[in-house]
Structure formats: C-alpha cells, structure tokens
RODO-2510 file (C-alpha; in nm, 4 decimals, decimal comma):
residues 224
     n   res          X          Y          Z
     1     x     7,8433    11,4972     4,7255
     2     x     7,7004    11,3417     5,0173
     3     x     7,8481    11,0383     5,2477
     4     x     7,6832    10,7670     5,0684
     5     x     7,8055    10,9556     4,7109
     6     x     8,1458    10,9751     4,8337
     7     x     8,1583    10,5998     4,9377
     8     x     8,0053    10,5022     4,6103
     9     x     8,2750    10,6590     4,3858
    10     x     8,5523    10,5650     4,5640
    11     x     8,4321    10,2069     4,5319
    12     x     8,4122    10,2784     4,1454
    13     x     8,7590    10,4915     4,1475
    14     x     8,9586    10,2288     4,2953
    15     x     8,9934     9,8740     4,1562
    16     x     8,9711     9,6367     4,4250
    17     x     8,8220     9,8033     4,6831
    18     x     8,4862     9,6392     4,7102
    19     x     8,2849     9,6136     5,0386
    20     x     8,4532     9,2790     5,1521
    21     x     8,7918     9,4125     5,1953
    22     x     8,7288     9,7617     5,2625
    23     x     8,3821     9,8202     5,4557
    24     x     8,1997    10,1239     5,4467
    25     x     8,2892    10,1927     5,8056
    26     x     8,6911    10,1984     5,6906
    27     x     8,5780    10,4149     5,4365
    28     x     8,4161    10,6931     5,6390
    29     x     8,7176    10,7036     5,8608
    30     x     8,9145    10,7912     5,5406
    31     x     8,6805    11,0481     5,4190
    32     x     8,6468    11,2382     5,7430
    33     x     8,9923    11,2478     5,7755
    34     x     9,0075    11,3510     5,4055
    35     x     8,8034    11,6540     5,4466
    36     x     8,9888    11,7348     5,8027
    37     x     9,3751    11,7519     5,5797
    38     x     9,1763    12,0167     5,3545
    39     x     8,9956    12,1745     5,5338
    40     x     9,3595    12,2407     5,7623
    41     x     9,5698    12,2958     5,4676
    42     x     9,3242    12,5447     5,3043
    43     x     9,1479    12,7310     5,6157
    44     x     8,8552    12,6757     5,4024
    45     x     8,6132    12,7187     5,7910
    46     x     8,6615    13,0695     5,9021
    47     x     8,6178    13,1199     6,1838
    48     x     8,6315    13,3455     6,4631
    49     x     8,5898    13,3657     6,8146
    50     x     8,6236    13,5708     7,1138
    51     x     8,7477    13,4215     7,4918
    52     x     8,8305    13,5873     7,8255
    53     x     9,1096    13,7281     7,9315
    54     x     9,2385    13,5679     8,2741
    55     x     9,4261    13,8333     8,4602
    56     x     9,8056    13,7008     8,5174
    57     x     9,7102    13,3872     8,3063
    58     x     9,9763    13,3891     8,0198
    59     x     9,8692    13,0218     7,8637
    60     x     9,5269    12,8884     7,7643
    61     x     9,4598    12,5792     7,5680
    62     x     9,2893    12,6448     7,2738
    63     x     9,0585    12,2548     7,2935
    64     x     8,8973    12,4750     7,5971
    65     x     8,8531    12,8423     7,5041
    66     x     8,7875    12,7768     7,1259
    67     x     8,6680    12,3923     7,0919
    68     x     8,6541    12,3362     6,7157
    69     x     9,0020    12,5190     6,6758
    70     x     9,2268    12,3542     6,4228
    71     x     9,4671    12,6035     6,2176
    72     x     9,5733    12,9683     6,3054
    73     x     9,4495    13,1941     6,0381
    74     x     9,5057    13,5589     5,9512
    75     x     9,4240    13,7823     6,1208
    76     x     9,5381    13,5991     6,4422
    77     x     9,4420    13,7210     6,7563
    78     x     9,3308    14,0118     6,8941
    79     x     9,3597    14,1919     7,2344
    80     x     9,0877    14,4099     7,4274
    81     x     9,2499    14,6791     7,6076
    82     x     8,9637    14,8124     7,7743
    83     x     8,9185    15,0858     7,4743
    84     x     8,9763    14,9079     7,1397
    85     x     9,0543    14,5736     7,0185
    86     x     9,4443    14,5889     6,8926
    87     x     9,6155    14,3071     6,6623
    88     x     9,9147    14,0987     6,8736
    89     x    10,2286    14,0045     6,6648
    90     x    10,2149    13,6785     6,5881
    91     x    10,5529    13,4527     6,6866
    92     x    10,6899    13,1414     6,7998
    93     x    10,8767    13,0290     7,1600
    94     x    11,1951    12,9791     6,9260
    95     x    11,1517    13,3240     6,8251
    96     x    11,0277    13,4768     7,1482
    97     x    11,3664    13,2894     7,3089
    98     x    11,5870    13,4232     7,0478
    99     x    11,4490    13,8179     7,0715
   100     x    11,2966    13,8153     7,3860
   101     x    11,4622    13,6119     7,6015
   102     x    11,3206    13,6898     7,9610
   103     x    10,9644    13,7194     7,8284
   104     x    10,9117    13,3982     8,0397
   105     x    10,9747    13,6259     8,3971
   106     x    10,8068    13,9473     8,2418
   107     x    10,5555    14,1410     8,4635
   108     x    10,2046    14,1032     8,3460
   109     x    10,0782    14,3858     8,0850
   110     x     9,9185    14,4314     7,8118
   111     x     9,9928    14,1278     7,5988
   112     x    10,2108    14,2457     7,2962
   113     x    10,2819    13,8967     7,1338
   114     x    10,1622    13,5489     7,0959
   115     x    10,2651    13,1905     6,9590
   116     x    10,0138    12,8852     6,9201
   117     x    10,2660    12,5443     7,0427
   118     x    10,0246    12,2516     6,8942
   119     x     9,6989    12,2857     7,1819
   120     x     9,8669    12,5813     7,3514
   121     x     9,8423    12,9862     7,2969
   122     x    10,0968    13,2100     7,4874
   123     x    10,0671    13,5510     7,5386
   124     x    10,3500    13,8154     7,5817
   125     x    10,3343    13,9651     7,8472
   126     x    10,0507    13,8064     8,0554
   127     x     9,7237    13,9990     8,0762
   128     x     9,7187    14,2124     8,4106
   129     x     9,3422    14,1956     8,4274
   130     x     9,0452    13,9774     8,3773
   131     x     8,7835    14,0746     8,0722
   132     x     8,5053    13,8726     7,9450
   133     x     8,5756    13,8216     7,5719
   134     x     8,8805    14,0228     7,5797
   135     x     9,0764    13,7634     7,3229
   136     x     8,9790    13,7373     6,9640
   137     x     9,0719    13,4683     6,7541
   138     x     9,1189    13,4062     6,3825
   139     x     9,1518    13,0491     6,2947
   140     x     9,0147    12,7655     6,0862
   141     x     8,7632    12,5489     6,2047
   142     x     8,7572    12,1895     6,2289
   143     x     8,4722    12,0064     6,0243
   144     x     8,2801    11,8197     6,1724
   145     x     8,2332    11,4429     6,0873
   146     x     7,9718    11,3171     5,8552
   147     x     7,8266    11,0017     6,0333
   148     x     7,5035    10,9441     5,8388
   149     x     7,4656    10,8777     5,4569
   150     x     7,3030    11,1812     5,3613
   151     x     7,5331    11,4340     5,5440
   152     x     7,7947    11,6281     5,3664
   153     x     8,1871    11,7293     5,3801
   154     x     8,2357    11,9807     5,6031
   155     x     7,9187    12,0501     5,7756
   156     x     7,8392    11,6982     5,8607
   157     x     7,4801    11,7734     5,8643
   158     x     7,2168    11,7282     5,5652
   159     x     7,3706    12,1317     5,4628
   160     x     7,5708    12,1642     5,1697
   161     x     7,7948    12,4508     5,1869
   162     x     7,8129    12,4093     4,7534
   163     x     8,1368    12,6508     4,7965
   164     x     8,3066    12,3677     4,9030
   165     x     8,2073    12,1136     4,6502
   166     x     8,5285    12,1858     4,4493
   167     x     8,7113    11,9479     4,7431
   168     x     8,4989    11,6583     4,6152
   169     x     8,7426    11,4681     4,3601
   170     x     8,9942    11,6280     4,6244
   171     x     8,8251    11,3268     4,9052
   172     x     8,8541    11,0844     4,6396
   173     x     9,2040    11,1057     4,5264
   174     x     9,2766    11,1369     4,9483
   175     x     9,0509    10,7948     4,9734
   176     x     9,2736    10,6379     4,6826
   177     x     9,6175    10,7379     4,8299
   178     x     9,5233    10,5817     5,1769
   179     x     9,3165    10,3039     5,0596
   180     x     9,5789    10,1445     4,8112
   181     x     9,8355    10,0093     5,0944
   182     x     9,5400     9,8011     5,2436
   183     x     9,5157     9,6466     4,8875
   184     x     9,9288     9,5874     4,8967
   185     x     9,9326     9,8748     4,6267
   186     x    10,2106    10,0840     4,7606
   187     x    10,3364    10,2089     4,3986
   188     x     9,9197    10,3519     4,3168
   189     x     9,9476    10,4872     4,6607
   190     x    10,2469    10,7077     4,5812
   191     x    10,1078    10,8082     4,2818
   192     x     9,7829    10,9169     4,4150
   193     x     9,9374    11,1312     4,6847
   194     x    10,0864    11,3134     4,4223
   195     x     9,7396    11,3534     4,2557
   196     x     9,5578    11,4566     4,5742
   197     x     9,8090    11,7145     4,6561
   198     x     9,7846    11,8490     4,3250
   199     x     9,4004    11,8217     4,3239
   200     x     9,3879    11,9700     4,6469
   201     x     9,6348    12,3112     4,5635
   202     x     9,4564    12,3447     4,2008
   203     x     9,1194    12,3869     4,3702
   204     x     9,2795    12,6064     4,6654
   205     x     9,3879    12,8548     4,4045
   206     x     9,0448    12,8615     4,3102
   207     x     8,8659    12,9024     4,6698
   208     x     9,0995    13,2050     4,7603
   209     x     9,0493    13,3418     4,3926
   210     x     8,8311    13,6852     4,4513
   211     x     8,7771    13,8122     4,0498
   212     x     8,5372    14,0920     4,1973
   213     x     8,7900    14,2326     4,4039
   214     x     9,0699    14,4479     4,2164
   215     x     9,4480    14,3187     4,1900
   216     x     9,6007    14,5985     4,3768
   217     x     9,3204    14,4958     4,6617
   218     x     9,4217    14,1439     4,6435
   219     x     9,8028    14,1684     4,6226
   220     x     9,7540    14,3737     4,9892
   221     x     9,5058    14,0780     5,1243
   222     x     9,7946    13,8351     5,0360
   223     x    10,0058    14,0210     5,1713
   224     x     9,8535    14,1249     5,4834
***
C-alpha cells in the first residue's frame, strides 16, 4: 500500500480517528515509525557494507562508516587481513570484561572480536594497519521515510518492494496501538499491541520461510 492507502485505512480501522483530531501529518509520523519497529525487529533490509580499517583505531561509530545502519545481522562483520576476508566473533563489553579482561590495554593486531554498544562498534584487538574497505558489515538497514502520498513502506520512493507487502495490516495494527491513547483509549491500545506483535511475528515466520530450500539446509541457516 502506498502513504495515502495507509492513511486511508487507518482512518477506517480506527473509530474516532478522523482528520480533526488526528491530522495526516500525526499519522505519517506513526507509520514511518511503524515500518522502522519492523523493519528492526525482522532485518527485513539486508544489507551489507564494507568500511576502512583505521590502523590503531579500535572504535568507529557506525552513523559514520555505515549511515543507514540500524540492527546487527548475521553474518556480522568481517575482517580483511590482507589475504582473505575472515568472520570476527561476535560479543559484548560485559562479555569481553568477563573473558577478556585487559582487552581494553591489548596491543593492536588483527582484530579477533567485536561488540556493537547502541552507535558504537569495538574491535578486539585494534587493527595494526590501515586498509580501504577492510571491514565488512552485515546488518539491517534503516527504511527510509515515505514523505509523499504515493511512496511506499520501506523504500520511501514510488518502488514497491511487493516482498514486503505482508507488513501492511502489520502498520495498521502499529497505527491503532499508538493512535488510541490520543483518543483516551488506553484499554484498545493494549489490546492492539498485542495484535500488532502478533501480526508482526505471524508474517516474520513467513518472510524468513525458504520452501525451496531443503530442511536440513534451513535448520543449519538458523543455526548459523
């Protein structure tokens, strides 16, 4: 569905929401940030990208290097040792603390380990040389807001990626649980959050879902 569609059938889904109390603008807000919660809880935007590698560097904020970055995804990041690219072991600075405890005062290296901290990505050790494109991201991408009427979730441009049309009652029942406390509906609210989240993990299960791909091939992908 496009913008305007979206807008429309909210208006229709929820009683009391007409133009005078909620405007269209209020409405937009709601779907963008809609389509942002799932497109973060389901990584539906892979992406990938590749950054350099600042010699002695051990921190680099991922708004910078990656720009629409919003959700680490498998299969994380990747490290150019001159030769080959090699997969780092994903962790966290509780985790690094608790088995690694002097990584902080570790000599540069070749990076073994990383954690993402909200904007930031640490590697362990620090790089001990500078390479163009010598990091290599996994992650999900942030959409991109849908301004005009005949844009669409995700792509915010007049492109439908149909894929992700599935999400559409998903927006709707998202619109409904935020839109209900503005109408002093607190009790629909609560009920609606239920229904998005279910809405929203029912059509998950049916993105990920690969029927050309064998069992044996997908237990390993989930696994992996």
């Amino acid at each position: 569905m496009t913008l305007v569609n979206l807008i429309t059938l909210s208006r229709a889904y929820i009683p009391g929401a007409k133009a005078t109390v909620i405007t269209d603008d209020v409405l937009k807000l709601i779907i963008n940030s809609a389509v942002i919660d799932i497109a973060a809880y389901t990584r539906c935007l892979k992406k990938n990208k590749k950054f350099a590698v600042v010699a002695d560097q051990s921190e680099y904020n991922l708004s910078s290097v990656i720009g629409d970055y919003l959700v680490a995804d498998k299969p994380g990041l990747w490290w150019n040792d001159g030769d080959q690219w090699m997969p780092l072991g994903a962790s966290t600075l509780a985790l690094l603390d608790k088995d690694r405890p002097i990584w902080r005062d570790e000599d540069s290296g070749d990076p073994e380990e990383y954690s993402i901290n909200g904007d930031v990505l640490t590697t362990v050790p620090a790089p001990d040389t500078s390479l163009v494109d010598g990091f290599w991201l996994y992650y999900g991408g942030k959409p991109v807001d849908m301004v005009s009427n005949d844009q669409y979730p995700f792509t915010g441009s007049t492109t439908e990626y149909t894929h992700l049309s599935i999400f559409d009652w998903c927006i709707i029942k998202f619109v409904a649980w935020k839109v209900n406390p503005m109408l002093n509906k607190d009790q629909d609210a609560t009920i609606f959050k239920v229904e998005y989240e279910q809405e929203r993990e029912e059509k998950f299960i049916i993105f990920k879902s690969r029927p050309d791909i064998s069992k044996d091939a997908r237990m390993i992908g989930l696994g992996g």
